[in-house]
C-alpha positions in Angstrom: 7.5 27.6 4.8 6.0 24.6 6.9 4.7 21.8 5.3 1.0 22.9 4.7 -0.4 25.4 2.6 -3.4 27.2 2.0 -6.5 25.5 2.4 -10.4 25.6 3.6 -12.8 27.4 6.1 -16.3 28.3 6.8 -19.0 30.7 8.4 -20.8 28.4 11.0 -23.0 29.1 13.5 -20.9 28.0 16.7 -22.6 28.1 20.6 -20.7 27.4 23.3 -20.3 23.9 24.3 -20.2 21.0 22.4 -20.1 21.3 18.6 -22.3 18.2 16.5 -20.7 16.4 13.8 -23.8 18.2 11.8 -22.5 21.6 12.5 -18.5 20.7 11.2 -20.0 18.9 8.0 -22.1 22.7 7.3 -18.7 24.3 8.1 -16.8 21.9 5.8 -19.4 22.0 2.9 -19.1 26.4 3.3 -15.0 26.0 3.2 -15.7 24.4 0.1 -18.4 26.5 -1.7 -16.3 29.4 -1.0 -12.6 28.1 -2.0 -13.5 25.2 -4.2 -14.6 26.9 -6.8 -11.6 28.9 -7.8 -9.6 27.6 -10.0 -6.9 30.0 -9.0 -6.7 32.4 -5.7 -3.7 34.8 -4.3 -2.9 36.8 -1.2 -0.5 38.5 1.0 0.8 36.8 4.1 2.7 37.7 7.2 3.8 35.3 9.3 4.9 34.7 13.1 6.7 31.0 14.0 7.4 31.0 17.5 9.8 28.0 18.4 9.7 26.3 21.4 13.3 24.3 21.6 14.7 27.8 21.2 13.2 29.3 24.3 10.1 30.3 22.3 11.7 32.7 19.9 9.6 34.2 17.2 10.3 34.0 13.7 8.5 36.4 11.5 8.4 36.7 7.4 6.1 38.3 4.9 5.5 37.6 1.4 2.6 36.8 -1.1 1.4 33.1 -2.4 -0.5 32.2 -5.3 -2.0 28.0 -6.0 -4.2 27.1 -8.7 -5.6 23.7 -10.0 -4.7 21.0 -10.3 -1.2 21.2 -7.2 0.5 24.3 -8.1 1.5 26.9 -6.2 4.1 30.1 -6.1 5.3 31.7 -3.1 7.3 35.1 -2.9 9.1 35.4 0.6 10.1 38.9 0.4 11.3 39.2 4.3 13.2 38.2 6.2 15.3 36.2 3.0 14.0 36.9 -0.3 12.9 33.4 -1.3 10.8 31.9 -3.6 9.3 28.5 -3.7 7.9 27.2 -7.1 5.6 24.2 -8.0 3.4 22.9 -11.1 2.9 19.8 -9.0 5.9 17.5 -10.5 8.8 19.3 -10.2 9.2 21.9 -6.8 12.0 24.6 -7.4 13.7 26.7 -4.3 15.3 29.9 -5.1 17.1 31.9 -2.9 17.5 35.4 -5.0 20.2 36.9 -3.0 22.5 34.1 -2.8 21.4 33.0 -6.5 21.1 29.4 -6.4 17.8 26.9 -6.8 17.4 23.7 -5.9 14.7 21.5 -7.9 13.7 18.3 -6.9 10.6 16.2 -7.7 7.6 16.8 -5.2 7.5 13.3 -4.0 11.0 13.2 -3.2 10.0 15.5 -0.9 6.6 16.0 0.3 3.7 15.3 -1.1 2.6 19.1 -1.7 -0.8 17.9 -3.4 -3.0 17.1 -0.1 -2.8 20.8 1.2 -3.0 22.3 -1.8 -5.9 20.5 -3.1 -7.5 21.4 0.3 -8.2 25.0 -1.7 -9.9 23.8 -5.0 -11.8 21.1 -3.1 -10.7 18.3 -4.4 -10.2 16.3 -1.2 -12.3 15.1 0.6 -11.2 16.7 4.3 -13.1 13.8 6.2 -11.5 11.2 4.7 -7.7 13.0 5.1 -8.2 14.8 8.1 -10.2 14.0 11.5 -12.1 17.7 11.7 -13.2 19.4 14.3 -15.1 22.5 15.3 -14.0 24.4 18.1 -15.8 27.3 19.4 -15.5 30.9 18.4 -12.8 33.2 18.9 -12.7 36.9 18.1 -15.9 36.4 16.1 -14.4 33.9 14.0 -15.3 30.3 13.3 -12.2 27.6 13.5 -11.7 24.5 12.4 -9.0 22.4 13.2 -7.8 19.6 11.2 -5.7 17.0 12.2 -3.8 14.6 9.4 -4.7 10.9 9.5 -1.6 9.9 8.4 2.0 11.8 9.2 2.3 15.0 7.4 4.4 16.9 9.4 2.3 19.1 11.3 0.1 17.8 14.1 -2.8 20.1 13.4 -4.1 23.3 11.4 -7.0 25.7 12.6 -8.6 27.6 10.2 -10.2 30.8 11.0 -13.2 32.1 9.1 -14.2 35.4 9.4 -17.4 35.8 9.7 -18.1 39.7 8.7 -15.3 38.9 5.6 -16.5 35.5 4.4 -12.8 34.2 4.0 -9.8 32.7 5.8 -8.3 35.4 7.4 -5.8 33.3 10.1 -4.0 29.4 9.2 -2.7 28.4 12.2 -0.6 25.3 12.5 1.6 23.1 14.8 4.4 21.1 13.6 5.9 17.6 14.7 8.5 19.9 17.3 5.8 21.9 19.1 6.2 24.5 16.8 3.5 27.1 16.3 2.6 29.3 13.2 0.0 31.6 12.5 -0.4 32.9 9.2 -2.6 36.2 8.9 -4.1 36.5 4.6 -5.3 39.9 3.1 -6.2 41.2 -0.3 -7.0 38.0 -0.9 -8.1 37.2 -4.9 -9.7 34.5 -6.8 -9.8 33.7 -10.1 -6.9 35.9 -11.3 -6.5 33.8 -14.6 -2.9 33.2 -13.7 -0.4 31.4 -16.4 1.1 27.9 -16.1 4.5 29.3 -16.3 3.9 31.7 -12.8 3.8 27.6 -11.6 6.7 26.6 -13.5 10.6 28.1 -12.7 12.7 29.0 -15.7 16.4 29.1 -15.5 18.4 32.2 -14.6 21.2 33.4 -16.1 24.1 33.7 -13.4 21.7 31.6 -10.9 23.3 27.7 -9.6 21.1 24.8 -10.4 21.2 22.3 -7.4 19.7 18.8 -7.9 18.2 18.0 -4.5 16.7 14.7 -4.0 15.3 16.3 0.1 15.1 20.1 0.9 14.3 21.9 3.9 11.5 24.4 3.3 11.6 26.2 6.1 
């Protein structure tokens, strides 16, 4: 996983040309009527990382994700490694099932996981964080892109809202490296009523803790 999760998008009308600043505020206030409100939300990814320093290889993996107020989040990688990676927003657990072993470390001794994640309930405010932008249409969807203010690294995501579904369908993001990502989301679901403890990781008989002040997510 990069370092970005899910987030925000919107139905906007978009002409070609130049988009006014009036036009990404609608977009951005839609993102958040839509996705702010939940106070949980899940879905089924597949994903394809193509990496430039290695010639432009692709990287694919597939797996579902679950985040719910306030910073939590659960992924399930179940190709190509069967991975999960665990957060109640304190404490952010990696396990890797088949070679049974998870390392835990504090979120802010990693990333700070709370910007993106906040993105869905709506608790940031995205012009302050990010410097928006609306680009035109493609494929009959609205995108936004959204670049950080500060490091966070990625250079940029692009949401794409689908018009005819009402919901971000595609995250697409670019890391530090030149590395692109595009994220495709279906059966997407909100307001499941998930448990704290889906957020929280529980020890596993036969599985290796590993204290880890910095991990690698990808």
């Amino acid at each position: 996983m990069r370092r970005w999760l899910i987030p925000l998008l919107v139905l906007a009308f978009v002409t070609p040309g130049l988009v006014g600043a009036g036009d990404t505020e609608n977009v951005i206030a839609k993102i958040r009527a839509r996705y702010g409100k939940a106070k949980d939300f899940t879905a089924d990814f597949d994903q394809v990382t193509t990496l430039v320093q290695l010639g432009g290889q692709k990287k694919t993996a597939t797996g579902t994700l679950a985040i719910a107020r306030p910073n939590k989040m659960h992924w399930v990688y179940k190709t190509p490694t069967r991975k999960e990676i665990i957060s109640d927003g304190a404490t952010l657990a990696v396990y890797y099932v088949d070679e049974k072993k998870v390392y835990l470390s504090s979120t802010q001794a990693t990333y700070d996981i709370s910007t993106p994640v906040r993105l869905l309930s709506g608790e940031v405010n995205v012009s302050e964080v990010f410097t928006p932008e609306l680009l035109p249409d493609a494929d009959g969807r609205a995108r936004l892109k959204l670049t950080p203010k500060k490091p966070a690294g990625y250079k940029f995501m692009i949401l794409h809202w689908s018009r005819e579904k009402q919901l971000i369908d595609i995250l697409e993001t670019e890391d530090d490296y030149g590395n692109r990502t595009v994220m495709n989301l279906s059966n997407q679901k909100f307001n499941v009523g998930l448990p704290d403890s889906y957020f929280s990781y529980t020890p596993i008989p036969g599985v290796q803790i590993i204290e880890a002040p910095m991990m690698d997510l990808h």
